[in-house]
C-alpha positions in Angstrom: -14.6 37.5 21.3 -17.2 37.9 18.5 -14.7 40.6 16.7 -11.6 37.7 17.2 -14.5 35.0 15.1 -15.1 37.7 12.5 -11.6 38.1 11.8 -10.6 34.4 11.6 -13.3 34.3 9.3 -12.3 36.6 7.3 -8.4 35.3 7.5 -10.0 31.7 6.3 -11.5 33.4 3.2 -9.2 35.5 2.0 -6.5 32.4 2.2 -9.3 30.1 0.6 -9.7 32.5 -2.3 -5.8 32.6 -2.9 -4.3 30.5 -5.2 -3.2 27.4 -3.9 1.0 26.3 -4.8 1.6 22.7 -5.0 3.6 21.8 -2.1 6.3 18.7 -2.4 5.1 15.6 -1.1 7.5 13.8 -2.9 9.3 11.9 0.6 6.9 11.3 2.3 5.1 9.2 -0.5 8.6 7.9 -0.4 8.7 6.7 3.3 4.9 5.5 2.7 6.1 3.4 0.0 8.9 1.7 2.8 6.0 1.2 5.4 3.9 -0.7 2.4 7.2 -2.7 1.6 8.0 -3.7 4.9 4.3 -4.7 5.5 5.0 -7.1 2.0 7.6 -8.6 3.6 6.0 -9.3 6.8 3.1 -10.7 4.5 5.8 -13.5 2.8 7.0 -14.1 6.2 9.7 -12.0 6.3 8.9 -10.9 9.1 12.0 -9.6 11.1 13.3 -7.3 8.2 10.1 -7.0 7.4 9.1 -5.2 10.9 12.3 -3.1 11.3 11.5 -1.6 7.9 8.3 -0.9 8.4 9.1 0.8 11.8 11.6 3.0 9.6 9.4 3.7 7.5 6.6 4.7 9.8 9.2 7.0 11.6 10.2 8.4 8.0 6.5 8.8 7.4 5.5 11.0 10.4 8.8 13.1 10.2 8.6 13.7 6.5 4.5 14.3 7.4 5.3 17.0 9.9 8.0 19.0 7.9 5.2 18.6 4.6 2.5 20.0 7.2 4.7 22.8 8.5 5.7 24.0 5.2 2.0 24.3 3.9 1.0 26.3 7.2 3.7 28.6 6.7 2.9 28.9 3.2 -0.4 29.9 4.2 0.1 32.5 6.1 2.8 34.0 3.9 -0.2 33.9 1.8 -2.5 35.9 3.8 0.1 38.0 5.8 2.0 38.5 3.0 5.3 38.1 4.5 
């Protein structure tokens, strides 16, 4: 157990000293934008278009989250594995 902690710490060092690529975060800004807008609309009382486009865009948001999340782990450890 103690030699599985040392080497995670080690892992978690090495990858922090690595230099860090900028990952593209480009749609889910995009479907964050859609949740604010439909949010707006509900605001002026819009609020049936208002409410199905900020569901999309919350769907949008957690999808395009998730793939934006996945790709920075697997950068990661491409990183420190160097696969």
């Amino acid at each position: 157990m103690r030699l599985l902690a040392i080497f995670l710490a080690v892992v978690v060092l090495a990858g922090s000293a690595l230099p860090a690529r900028a990952a593209d975060d480009s749609k889910a800004k995009a479907a964050t934008q859609q949740v604010e807008t439909g949010a707006k609309k509900i605001g002026d009382g819009k609020v049936g278009s208002g409410v199905e486009e900020m569901a999309k865009g919350i769907g949008n948001t957690i999808v395009e989250g998730a793939k934006f999340s996945g790709q920075t782990i697997k950068e990661f450890f491409s990183r420190v594995f160097g696969s």
